[in-house]
C-alpha positions, -999 to +999 in steps of 0.1 A: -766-538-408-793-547-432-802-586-435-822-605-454-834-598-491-847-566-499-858-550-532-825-537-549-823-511-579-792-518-608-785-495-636-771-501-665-764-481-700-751-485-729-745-468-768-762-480-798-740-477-830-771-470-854-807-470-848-813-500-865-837-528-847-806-557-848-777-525-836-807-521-802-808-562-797-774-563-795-766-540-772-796-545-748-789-580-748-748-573-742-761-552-711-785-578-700-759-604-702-736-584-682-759-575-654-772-611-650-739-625-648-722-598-626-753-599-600-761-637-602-795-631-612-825-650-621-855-636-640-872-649-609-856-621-583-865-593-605-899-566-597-892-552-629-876-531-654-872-499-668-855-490-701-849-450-713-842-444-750-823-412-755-848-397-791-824-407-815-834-446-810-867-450-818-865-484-846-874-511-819-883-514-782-857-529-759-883-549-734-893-571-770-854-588-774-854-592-735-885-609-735-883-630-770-840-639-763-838-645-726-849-675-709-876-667-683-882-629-687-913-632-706-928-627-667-907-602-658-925-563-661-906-543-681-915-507-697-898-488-722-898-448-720-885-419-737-854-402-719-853-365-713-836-347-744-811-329-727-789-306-752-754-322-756-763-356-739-750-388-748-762-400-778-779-433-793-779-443-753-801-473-739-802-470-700-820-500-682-831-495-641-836-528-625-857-535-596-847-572-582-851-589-547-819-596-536-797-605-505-767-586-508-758-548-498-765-514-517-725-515-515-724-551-530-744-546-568-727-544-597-737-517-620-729-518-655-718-494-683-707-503-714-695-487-748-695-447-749-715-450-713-689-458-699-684-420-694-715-419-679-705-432-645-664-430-646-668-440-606-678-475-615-651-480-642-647-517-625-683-528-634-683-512-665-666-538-694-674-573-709 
């Protein structure tokens, strides 16, 4: 049995409707939202951030509405990166990998996918809504 914290990694995805700058603030900010509140986190737990832009969103970069909307996370590392352009993928889809410190179990974090990446992950169906 583990104890103590230890660094922890959370995924999260969602769909963009259009590749519009507002459409990407939305949704990053509904995932963000999600994942704070499911996890109990604080900007002050997390290592960093990770977000992956399937090609077809390319109007804005997620790491700017986190930073300039959410309370704290102006410290927090974050890094936007292209994700692989695999034929017949899921499109218009933000995925987010979080690094945090944190004292419960790899059993025990709540992943989170929302909109049309829900399919994405059909195992974690109970994380996955609003």
């Amino acid at each position: 049995m583990v104890s103590g914290w230890r660094v922890r990694g959370i995924r999260g995805a969602t769909t963009v409707e259009r590749n519009d700058p507002e459409y990407i603030r939305d949704a990053v900010l509904e995932l963000f939202r999600v994942l704070i509140k499911e996890n109990n986190l604080a900007p002050e737990d997390v290592v960093s951030a990770t977000f992956t832009l399937t090609s077809d969103l390319n109007a804005a970069y997620p790491s700017t509405f986190v930073r300039k909307y959410l309370e704290g996370w102006d410290h927090v590392p974050l890094l936007d990166v292209a994700q692989l352009s695999i034929p017949e993928s899921l499109p218009r889809c933000l995925r987010v990998l979080l690094h945090v410190n944190s004292p419960l179990k790899q059993d025990q974090i709540h992943h989170a996918y929302l909109r049309e990446a829900q399919r994405l992950r059909l195992d974690l169906q109970q994380f996955s809504s609003v």
